[in-house]
N, C-alpha and C positions, 0 to 999 in steps of 0.2 A: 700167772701174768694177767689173765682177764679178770681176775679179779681187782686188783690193781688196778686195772686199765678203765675199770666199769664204776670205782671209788672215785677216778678223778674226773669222769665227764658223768659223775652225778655231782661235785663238788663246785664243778664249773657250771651246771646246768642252776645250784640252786644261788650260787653267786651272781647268774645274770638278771634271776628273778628282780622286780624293781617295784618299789609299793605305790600307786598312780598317786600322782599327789593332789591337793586339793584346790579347789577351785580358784581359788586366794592366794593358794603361795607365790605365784610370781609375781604380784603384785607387793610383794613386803621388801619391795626396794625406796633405798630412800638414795635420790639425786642430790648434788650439791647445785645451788643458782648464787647467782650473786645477789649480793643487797637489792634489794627490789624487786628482784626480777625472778623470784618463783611465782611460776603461772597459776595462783590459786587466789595468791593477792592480786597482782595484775587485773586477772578476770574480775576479782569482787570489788577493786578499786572504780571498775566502770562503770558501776551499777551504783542506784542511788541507796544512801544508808536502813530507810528498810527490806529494800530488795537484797543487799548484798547480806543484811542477818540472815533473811529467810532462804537465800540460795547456799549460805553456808552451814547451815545449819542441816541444810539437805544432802549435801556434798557429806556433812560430818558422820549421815546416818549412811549414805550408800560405800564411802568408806570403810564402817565397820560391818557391814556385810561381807562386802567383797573379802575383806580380810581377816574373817571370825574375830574379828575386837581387835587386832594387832599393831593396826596403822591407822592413822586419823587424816582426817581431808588432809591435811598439809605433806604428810610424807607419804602419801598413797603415789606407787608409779600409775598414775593415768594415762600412761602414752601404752602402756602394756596391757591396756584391759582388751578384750575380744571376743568371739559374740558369744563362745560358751560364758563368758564375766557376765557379759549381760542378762543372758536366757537365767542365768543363777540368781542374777538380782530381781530381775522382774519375779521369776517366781518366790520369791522371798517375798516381795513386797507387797505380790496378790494374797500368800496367805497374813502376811502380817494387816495390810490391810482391806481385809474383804470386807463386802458389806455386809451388815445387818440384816439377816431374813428373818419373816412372819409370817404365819400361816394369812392366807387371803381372807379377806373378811371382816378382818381383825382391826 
C-alpha cells in the first residue's frame, strides 16, 4: 500500500509543477472597442501627423518586445503591462540600443 500511496503524491506532486511563463504572455490579449474608440487610435489621433507616425512606430517596437513578436501596437493589452513588463523592456531596449564605445583618444 505505500507503494501506491507514494506513486500517487509523486503523480500529484509532478502535476502541480507549473512552467513560469514569460514576460509577454499576459499581454497577448486582444480587447474588443468600438469604432473609434480603441485607445491607440484615440491617443495618435491627438497628436500631430508626424508626431503620431513617430509615437506609433515606437508603440509598434515596444509591442513586439513585450510580446516576443506576437501582438502589434493595436492588440497589445496595455492596461496589463506592469513593472516587471517594463524592467523587461527597458532592458531590452538598453542593449538593443546602447551606445557606441571607443577607446579614448581616438
Amino acid at each position: 500500500m505505500s507503494a501506491g500511496k507514494s506513486s500517487r503524491s509523486a503523480s500529484r506532486k509532478s502535476s502541480k509543477k507549473k512552467t513560469k511563463p514569460t514576460a509577454g504572455a499576459f499581454l497577448n490579449r486582444i480587447a474588443d472597442y468600438a469604432e473609434g474608440q480603441h485607445p491607440l487610435h484615440v491617443y495618435l489621433s491627438g497628436l500631430s501627423p508626424s508626431s503620431a507616425r513617430v509615437t506609433e512606430t515606437a508603440l509598434e517596437s515596444i509591442a513586439d518586445i513585450l510580446s516576443n513578436g506576437r501582438r502589434t501596437a493595436e492588440d497589445l493589452a496595455w492596461h496589463l503591462i506592469r513593472a516587471q513588463h517594463v524592467a523587461t523592456l527597458r532592458g531590452r531596449l538598453q542593449k538593443l540600443y546602447a551606445p557606441a564605445t571607443r577607446p579614448i583618444g581616438i
